[in-house]
Residue frames as qw, qx, qy, qz and C-alpha x, y, z in Angstrom:
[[0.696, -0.168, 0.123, -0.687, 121.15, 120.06, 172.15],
 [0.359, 0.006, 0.933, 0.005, 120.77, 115.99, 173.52],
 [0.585, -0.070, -0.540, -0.601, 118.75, 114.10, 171.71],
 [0.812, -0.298, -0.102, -0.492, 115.64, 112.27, 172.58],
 [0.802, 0.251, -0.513, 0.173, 118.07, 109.26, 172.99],
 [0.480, 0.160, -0.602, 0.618, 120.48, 110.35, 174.90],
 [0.474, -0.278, 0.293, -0.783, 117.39, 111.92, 177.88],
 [0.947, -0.109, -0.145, -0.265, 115.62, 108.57, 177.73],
 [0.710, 0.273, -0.475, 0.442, 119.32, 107.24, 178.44],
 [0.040, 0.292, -0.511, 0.807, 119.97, 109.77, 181.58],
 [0.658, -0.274, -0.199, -0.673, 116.26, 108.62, 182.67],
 [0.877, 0.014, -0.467, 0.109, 117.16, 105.11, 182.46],
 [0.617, 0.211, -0.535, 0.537, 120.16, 105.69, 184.38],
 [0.311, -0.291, 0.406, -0.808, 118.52, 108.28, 187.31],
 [0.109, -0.222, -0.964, 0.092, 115.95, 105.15, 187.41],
 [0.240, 0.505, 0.560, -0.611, 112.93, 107.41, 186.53],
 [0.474, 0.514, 0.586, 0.410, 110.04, 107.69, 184.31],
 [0.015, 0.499, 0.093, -0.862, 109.34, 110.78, 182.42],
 [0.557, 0.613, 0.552, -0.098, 106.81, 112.17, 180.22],
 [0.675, 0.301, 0.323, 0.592, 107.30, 113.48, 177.12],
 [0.112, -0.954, -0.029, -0.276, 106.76, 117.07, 178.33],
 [0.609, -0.770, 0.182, 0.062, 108.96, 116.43, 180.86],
 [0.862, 0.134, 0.276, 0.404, 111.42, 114.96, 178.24],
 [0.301, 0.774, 0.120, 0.544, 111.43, 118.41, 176.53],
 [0.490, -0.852, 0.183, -0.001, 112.04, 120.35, 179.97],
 [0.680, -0.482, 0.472, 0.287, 115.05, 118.19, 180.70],
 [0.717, 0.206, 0.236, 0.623, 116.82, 118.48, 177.34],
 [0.186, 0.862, -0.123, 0.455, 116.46, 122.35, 177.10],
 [0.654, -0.741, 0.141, -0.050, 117.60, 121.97, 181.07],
 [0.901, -0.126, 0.264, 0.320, 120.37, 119.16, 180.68],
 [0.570, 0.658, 0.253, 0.422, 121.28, 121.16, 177.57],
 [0.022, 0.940, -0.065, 0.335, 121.66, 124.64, 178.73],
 [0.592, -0.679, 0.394, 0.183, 124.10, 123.15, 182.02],
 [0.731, -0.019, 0.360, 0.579, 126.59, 121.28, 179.44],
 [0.412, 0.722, 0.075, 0.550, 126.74, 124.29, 177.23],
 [0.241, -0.934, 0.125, -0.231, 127.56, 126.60, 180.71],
 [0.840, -0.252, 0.363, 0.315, 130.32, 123.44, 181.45],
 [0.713, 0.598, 0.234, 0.283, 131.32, 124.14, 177.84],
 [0.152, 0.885, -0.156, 0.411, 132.15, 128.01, 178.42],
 [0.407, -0.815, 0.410, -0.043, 133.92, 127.57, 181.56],
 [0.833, -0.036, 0.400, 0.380, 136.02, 124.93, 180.06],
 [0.363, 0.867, -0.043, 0.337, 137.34, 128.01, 177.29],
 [0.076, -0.988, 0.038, -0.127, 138.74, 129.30, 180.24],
 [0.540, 0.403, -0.552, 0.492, 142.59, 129.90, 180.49],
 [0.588, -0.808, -0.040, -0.018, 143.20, 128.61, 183.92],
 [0.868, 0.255, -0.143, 0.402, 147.02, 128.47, 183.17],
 [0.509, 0.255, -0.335, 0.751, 149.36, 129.60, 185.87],
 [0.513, -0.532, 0.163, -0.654, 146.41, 129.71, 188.31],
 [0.036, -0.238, 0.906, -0.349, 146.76, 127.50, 191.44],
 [0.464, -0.464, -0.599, -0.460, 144.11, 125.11, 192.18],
 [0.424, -0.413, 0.270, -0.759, 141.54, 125.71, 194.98],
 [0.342, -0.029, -0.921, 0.185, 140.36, 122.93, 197.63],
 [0.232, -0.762, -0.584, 0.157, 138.52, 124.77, 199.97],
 [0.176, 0.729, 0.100, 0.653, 137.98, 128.21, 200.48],
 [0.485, -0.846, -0.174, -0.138, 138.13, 129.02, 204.41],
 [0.256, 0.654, -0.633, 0.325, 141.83, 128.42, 204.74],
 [0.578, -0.578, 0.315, -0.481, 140.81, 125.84, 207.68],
 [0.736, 0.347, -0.460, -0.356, 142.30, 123.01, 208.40],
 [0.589, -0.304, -0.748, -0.035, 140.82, 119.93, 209.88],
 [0.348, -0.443, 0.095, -0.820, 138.48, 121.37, 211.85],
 [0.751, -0.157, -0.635, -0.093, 137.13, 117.73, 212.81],
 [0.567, -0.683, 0.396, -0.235, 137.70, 116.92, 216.62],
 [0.070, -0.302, 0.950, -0.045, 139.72, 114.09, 217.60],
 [0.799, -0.139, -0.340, -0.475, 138.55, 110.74, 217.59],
 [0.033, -0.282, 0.785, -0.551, 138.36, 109.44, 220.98],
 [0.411, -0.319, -0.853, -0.028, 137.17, 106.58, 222.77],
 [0.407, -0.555, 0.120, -0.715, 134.32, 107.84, 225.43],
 [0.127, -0.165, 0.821, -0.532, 134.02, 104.49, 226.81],
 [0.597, 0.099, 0.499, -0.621, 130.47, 103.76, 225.96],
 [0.562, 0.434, -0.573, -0.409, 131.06, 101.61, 223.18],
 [0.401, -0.280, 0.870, -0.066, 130.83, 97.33, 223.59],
 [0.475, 0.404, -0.728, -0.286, 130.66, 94.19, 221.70],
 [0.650, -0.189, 0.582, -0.450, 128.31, 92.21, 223.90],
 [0.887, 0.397, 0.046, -0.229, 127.63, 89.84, 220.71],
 [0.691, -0.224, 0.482, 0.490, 131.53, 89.35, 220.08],
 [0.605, 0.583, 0.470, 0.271, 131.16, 91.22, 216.86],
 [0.357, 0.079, 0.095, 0.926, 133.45, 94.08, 215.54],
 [0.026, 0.797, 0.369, 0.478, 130.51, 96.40, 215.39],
 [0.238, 0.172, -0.300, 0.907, 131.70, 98.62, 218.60],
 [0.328, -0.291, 0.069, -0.896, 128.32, 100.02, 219.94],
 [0.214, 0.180, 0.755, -0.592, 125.99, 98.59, 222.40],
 [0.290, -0.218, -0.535, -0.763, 122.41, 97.74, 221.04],
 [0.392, 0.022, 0.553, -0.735, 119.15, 98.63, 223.14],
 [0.074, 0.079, 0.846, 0.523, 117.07, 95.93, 222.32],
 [0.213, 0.697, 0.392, -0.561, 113.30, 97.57, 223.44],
 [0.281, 0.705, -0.075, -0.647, 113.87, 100.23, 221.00],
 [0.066, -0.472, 0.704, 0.527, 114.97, 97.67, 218.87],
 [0.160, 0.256, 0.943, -0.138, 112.31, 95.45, 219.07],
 [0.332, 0.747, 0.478, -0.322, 109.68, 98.29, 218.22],
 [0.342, 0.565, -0.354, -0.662, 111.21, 99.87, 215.24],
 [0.064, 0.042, -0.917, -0.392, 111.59, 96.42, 213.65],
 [0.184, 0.505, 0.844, -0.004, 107.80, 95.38, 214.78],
 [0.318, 0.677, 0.086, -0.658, 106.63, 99.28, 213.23],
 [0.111, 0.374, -0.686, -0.613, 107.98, 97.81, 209.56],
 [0.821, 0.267, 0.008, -0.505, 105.35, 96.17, 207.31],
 [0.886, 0.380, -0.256, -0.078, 107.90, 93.83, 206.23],
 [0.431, -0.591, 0.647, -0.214, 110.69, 92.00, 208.64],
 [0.981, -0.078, -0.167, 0.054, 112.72, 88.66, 208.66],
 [0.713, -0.390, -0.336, 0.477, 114.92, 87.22, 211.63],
 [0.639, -0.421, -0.056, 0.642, 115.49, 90.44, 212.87],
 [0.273, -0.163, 0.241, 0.917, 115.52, 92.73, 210.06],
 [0.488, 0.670, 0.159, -0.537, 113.60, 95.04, 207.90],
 [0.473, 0.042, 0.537, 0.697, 113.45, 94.44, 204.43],
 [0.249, 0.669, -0.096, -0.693, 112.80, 96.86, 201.74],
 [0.765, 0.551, 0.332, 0.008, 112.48, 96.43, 198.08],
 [0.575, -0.061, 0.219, 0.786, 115.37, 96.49, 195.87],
 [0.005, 0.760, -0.152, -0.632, 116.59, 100.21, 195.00],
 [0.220, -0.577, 0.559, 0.553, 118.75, 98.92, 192.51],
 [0.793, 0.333, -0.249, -0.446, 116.97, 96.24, 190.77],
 [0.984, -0.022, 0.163, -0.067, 117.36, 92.34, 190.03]]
């Protein structure tokens, strides 16, 4: 079973709060997967092949070809043509914008 510790730790790291109900949930949860990790680690996989994918298919992908509608009016490696109109109204729909961009609030933190 985790301890209290080590849930307030996986919290921290998922970058969310929980209550202490919820604390309980997630250790019987958290708990019960590593113990089902546990058992299938027992198992003898010795002198079994490993698996990659199951359909037998392989690269299914298409090529990757040029169509032609790709350009670099700006000189810039990006490759793709920007409409500015459509560009112009998603940036002015954002509550928050400089030169050009949305911003957002850090995900990650400071």
């Amino acid at each position: 079973m985790l301890t209290d510790q080590e849930i307030k730790h996986v919290a921290r790291l998922a970058r969310i709060k929980i209550t202490e109900k919820e604390e309980e949930r997630f250790r019987k949860e958290l708990s019960s997967i590593l113990d089902y990790i546990n058992k299938l680690n027992e198992i003898n996989t010795e002198g079994v092949e490993p698996l990659y994918q199951t359909t037998g298919l392989v690269n299914s992908m298409r090529p990757d070809e040029y169509s032609g509608n790709f350009s670099s009016g700006d000189g810039s490696a990006s490759g793709w043509e920007m409409d500015e109109d459509l560009n112009k109204k998603l940036i002015g729909q954002s509550p928050d914008k400089e030169k050009g961009f949305i911003r957002v609030r850090s995900v990650l933190g400071k």
